[in-house]
PASEBA-945076 format. One record per residue (C-alpha): x, y, z negated; residue number from 0; chain. Coordinates in steps of 0.001 Angstrom, whole numbers. Each point is the difference from the previous one (the first is absolute). Layout:
% PASEBA-945076
X_Y_Z_NUM_A
...
% end
This chain:
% PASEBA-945076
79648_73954_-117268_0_A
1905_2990_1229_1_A
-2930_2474_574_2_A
-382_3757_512_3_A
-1454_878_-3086_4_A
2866_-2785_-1838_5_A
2239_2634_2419_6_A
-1289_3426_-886_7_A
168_-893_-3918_8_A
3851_-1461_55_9_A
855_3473_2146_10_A
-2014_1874_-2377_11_A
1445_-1319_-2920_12_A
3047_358_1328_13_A
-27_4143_-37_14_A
-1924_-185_-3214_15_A
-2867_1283_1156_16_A
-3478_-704_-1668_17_A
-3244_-1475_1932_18_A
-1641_3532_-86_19_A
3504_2422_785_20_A
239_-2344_3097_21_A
-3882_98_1124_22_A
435_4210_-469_23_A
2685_88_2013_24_A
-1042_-2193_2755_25_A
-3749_2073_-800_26_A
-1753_-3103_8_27_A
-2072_-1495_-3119_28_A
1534_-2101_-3203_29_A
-2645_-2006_980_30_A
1626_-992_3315_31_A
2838_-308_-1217_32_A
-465_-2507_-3167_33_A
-2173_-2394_2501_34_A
3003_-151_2537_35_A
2481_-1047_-2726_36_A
-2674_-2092_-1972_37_A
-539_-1914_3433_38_A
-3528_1064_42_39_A
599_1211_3415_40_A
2711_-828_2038_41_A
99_2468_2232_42_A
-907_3779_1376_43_A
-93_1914_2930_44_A
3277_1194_1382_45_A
-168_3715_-1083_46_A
-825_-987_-3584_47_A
2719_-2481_308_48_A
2395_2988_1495_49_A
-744_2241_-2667_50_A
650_-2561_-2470_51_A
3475_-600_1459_52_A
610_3839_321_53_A
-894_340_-3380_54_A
2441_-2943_-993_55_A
3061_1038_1988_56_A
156_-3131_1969_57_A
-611_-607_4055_58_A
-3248_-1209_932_59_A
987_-3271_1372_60_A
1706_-413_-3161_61_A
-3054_269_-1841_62_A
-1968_-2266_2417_63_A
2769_-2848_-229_64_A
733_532_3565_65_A
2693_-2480_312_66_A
3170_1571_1607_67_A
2390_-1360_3116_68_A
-801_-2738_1954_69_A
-2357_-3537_-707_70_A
-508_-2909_2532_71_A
2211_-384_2189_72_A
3117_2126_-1501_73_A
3622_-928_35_74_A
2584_1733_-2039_75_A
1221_3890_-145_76_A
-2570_968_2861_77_A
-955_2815_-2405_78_A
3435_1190_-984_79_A
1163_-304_4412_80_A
-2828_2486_398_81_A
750_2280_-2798_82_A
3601_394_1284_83_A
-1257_543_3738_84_A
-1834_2523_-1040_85_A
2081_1655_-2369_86_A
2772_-276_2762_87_A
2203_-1913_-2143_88_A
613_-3162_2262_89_A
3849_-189_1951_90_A
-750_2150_3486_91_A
843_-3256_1957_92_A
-3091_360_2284_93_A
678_807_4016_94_A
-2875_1921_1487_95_A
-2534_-2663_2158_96_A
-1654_933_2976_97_A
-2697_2209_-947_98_A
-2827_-1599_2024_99_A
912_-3443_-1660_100_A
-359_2003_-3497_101_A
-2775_1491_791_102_A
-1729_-3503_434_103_A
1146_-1640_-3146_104_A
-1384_3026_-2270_105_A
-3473_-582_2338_106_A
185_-3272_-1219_107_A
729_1035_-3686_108_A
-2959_1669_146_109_A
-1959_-2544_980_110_A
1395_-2223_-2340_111_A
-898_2624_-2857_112_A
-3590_217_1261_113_A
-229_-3550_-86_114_A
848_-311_-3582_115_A
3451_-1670_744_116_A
2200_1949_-2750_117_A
2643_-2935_-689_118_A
889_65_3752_119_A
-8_3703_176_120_A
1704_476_-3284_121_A
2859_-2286_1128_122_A
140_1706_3499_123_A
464_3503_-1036_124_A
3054_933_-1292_125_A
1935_-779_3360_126_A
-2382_2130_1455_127_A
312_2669_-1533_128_A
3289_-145_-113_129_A
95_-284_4118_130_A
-2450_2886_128_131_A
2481_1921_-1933_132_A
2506_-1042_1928_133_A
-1638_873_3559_134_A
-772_3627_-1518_135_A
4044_1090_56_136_A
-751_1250_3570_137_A
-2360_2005_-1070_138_A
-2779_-47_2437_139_A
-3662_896_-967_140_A
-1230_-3735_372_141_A
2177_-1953_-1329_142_A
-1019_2121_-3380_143_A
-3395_-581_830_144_A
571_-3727_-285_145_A
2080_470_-3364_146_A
-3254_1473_-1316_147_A
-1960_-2594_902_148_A
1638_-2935_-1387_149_A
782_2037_-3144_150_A
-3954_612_-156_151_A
-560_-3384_405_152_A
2824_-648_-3151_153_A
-2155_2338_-2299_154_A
-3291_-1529_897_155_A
1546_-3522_-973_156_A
1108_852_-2916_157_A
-2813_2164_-1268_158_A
-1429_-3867_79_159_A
2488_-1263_-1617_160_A
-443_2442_-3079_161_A
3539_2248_827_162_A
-1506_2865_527_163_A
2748_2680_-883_164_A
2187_-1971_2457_165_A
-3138_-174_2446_166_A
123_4184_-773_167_A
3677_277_815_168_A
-250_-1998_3463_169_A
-3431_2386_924_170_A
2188_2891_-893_171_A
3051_-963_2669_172_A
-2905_-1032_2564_173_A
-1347_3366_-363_174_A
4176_1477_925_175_A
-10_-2365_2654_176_A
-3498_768_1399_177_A
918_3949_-179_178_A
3440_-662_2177_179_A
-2192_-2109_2473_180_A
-1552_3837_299_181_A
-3506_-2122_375_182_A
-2139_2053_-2485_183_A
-2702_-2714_265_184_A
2482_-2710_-818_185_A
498_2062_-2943_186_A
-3569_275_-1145_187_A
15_-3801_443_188_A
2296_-478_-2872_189_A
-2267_2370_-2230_190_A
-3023_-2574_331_191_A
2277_-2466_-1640_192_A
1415_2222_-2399_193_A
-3835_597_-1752_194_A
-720_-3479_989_195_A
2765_-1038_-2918_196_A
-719_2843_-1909_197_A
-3586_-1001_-142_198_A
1249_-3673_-1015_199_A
1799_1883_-3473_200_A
-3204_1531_-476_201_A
1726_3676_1049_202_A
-3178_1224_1286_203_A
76_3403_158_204_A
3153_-540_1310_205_A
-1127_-1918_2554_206_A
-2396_2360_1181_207_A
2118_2484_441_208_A
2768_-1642_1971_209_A
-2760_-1754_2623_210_A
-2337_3148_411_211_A
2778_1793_302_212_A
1421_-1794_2797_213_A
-3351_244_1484_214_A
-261_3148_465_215_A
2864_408_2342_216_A
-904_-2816_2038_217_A
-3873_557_107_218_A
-1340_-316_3466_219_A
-2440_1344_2139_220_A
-1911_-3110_201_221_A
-1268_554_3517_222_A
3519_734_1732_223_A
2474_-1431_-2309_224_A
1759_-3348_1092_225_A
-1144_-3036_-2008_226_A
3360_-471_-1475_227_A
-697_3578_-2178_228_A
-3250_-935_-537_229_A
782_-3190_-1651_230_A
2912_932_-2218_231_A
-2482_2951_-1038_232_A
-2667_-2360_-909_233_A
2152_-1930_-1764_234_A
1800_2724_-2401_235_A
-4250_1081_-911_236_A
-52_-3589_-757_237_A
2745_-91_-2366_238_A
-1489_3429_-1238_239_A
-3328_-1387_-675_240_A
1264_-2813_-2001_241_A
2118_2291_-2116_242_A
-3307_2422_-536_243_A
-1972_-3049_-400_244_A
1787_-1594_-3091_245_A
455_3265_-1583_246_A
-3622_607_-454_247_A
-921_2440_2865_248_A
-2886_-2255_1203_249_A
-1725_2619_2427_250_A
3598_1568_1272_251_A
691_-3805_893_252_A
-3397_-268_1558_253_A
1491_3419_2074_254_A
3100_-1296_874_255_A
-1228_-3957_1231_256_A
-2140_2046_2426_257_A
2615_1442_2003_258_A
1760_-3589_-555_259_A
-3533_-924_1943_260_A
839_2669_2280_261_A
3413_-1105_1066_262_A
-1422_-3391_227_263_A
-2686_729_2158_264_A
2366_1994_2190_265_A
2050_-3145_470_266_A
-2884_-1714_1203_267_A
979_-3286_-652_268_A
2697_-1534_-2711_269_A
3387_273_1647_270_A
3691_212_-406_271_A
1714_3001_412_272_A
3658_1469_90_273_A
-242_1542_-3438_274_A
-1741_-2087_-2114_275_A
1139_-3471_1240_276_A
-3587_-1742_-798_277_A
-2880_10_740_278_A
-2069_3346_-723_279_A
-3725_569_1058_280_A
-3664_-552_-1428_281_A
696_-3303_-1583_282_A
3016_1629_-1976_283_A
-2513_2927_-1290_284_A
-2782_-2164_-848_285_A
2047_-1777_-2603_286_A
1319_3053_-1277_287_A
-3782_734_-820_288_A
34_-3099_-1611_289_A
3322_668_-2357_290_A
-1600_4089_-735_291_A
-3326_-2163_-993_292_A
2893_-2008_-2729_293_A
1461_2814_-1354_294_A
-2748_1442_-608_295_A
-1606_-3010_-2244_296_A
-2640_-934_2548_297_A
481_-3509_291_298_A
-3557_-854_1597_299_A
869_3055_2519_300_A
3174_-1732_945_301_A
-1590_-3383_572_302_A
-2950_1665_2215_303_A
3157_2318_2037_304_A
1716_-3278_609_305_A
-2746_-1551_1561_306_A
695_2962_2580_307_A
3378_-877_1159_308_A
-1140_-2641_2509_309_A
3784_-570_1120_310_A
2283_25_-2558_311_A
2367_-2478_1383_312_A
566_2997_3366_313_A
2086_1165_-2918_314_A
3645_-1471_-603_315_A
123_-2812_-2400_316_A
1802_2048_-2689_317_A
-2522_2423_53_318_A
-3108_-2310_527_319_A
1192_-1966_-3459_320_A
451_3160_-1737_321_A
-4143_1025_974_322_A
-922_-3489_-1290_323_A
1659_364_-3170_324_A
-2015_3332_-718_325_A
-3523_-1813_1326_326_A
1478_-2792_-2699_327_A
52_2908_-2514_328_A
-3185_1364_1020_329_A
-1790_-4009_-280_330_A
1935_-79_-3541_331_A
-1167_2978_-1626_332_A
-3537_-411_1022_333_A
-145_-3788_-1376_334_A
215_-1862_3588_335_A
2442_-2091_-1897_336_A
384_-3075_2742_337_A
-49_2709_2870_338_A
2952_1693_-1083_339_A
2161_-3647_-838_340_A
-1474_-725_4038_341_A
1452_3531_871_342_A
3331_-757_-1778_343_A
438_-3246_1672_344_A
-656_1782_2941_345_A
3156_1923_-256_346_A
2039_-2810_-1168_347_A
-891_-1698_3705_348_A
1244_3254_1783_349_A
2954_1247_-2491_350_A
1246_-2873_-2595_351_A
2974_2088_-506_352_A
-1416_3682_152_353_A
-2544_-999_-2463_354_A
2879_-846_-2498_355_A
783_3765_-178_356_A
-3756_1166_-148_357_A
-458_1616_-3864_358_A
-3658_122_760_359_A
-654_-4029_964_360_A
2115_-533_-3586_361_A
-2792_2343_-2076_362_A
-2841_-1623_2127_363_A
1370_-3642_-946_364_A
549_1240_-3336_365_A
-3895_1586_-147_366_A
-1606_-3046_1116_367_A
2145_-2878_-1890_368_A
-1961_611_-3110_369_A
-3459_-121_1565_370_A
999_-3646_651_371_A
-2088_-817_-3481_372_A
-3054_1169_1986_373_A
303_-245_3668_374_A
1898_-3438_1644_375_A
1736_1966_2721_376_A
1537_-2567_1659_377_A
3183_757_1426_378_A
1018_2870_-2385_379_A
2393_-2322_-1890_380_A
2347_-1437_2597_381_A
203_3812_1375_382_A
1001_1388_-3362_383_A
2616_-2980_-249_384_A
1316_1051_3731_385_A
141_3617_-779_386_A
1930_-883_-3878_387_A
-3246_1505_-1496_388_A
-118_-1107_-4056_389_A
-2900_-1527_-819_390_A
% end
């Protein structure tokens, strides 16, 4: 069975480093260590894991087995297309479309992204991009503004898909595009997903930096400021918090979800907004609560927050599987065994594909197979089989 700890000893073995060099580098114990690659324990929380891959020279998804490129539903090259879209490589046959009717399609993009759709999208983009490109020759502030958008939406896909240097370069000609759109808060929208991927690598200072940076020049005053601001402002604290979170800060975490709570509350309700493209409000902050309660090894704490969110599905589908695969976590690690193989199949019904390209429903699968001997957990099997789990 190909496991994390079978993962971290082949790696480690691999720069001749011993049990104990690797454990004081990553400054976490032998201990830990030996158990992982013994199979004792087959898995840890993400910012032991991340220091573990630091330590070891190799990408966190590399680490986690995050399988790379595209699953259900793929055809051939869809990976390569996108590469040379974004790399501008592909013949400059494109003739610039009507905005407006460009415009549309990347709304619809998006929604397909949200909705967990990444075979359609992936197959989708590199023509658009390549007609974005196109429609910029003119040079007019929004046609850039919609190259930046459907070159965000490129590096959020494949930050899923496990590319994330090429995810990196795409962010970084967004961010060019955004600036010659002269739309500073179109710029500070790329930033969010910038430490959103960064935080996926485990990057989290990093992370921190680049969304409470962006912050700052786009923080509001909440009682005069349109909702639009607002919203992208909540949502760069939200990135922020999760980078603080998994680096250890618990109480600066607890800091920065309050003015998440803040933003939130000034939205009122959970709504959509120019910036952000989702849905951002209370229900959004409450299960941020829920992931600082994770990263900070309070598993009971996140099953109690959860019970808060009394809406989860106001949230888009993407983003509603995502908080049910961290109450899955939460169920797992505090021994709610069945709970968290309900939870799963939960987001199998809403996202068969996204789940696919979720690292953490592989290590809960993983976690629970071997308390089969114990527990009957009746529907764990057939999931691991769907999701090419080993047993």
């Amino acid at each position: 069975m190909d496991t994390l700890g079978r993962r971290i000893a082949e790696i480690r073995g691999r720069r001749g480093m011993s049990q104990r060099e690797l454990a004081q580098a990553a400054s976490v114990s032998v201990d830990l260590v030996s158990k992982l690659e013994q199979g004792q324990r087959r898995s840890a929380r993400l910012d032991t894991v991340a220091a573990l891959a630091h330590a070891l020279d190799v990408t966190l998804a590399e680490l986690l087995g995050k399988p790379r490129g595209l699953g259900a539903k793929a055809e051939d090259g869809e990976i390569g297309a996108i590469r040379r879209s974004v790399l501008g490589l592909r013949p400059d046959r494109q003739d610039p479309p009507a905005r407006a009717d460009l415009a549309v399609v990347i709304d619809d993009l998006w929604a397909a992204y949200w909705s967990g759709r990444y075979a359609h999208l992936a197959r989708q983009l590199p023509d658009r991009i390549d007609q974005a490109r196109a429609l910029t020759r003119d040079g007019r502030p929004a046609d850039h503004a919609l190259l930046a958008s459907i070159l965000q939406l490129a590096g959020s896909l494949l930050a899923h898909l496990a590319q994330e240097d090429l995810a990196h370069l795409a962010l970084a000609d967004a961010c060019r595009a955004a600036e010659a759109s002269g739309d500073h808060l179109l710029f500070a929208a790329q930033q969010a997903t910038r430490s959103w991927v960064l935080s996926r690598q485990g990057l989290w200072s990093e992370a921190e930096h680049v969304a409470v940076t962006a912050a700052a020049t786009v923080e509001p005053t909440l009682s005069r400021s349109s909702v639009d601001q607002v919203a992208l402002w909540g949502e760069l604290l939200r990135y922020g918090t999760t980078a603080v979170a998994r680096s250890g800060r618990q109480a600066e975490a607890a800091e920065l979800l309050g003015l998440v709570g803040a933003a939130a509350s000034r939205m009122g309700h959970d709504q959509s907004t120019r910036y952000v493209g989702r849905a951002f409000g209370p229900t959004v902050a409450k299960m941020k609560a829920v992931d600082v309660a994770i990263a900070g090894g309070q598993a009971r704490r996140a099953i109690r927050l959860a019970e808060q969110v009394e809406y989860p599905a106001a949230a888009p589908t993407a983003m509603h599987s995502r908080y049910l695969l961290n109450v899955a976590w939460a169920q797992m690690a505090d021994w709610r065994s069945q709970d968290a193989v309900d939870t799963l199949r939960q987001v199998e019904a809403l996202t068969p594909e996204m789940l696919l390209h979720q690292t953490i429903a592989h290590t809960i699968v993983a976690e629970l197979l071997p308390r089969r001997s114990r527990q009957r957990l009746p529907g764990l099997v057939g999931l691991a089989d769907r999701m090419g789990v080993s047993r």
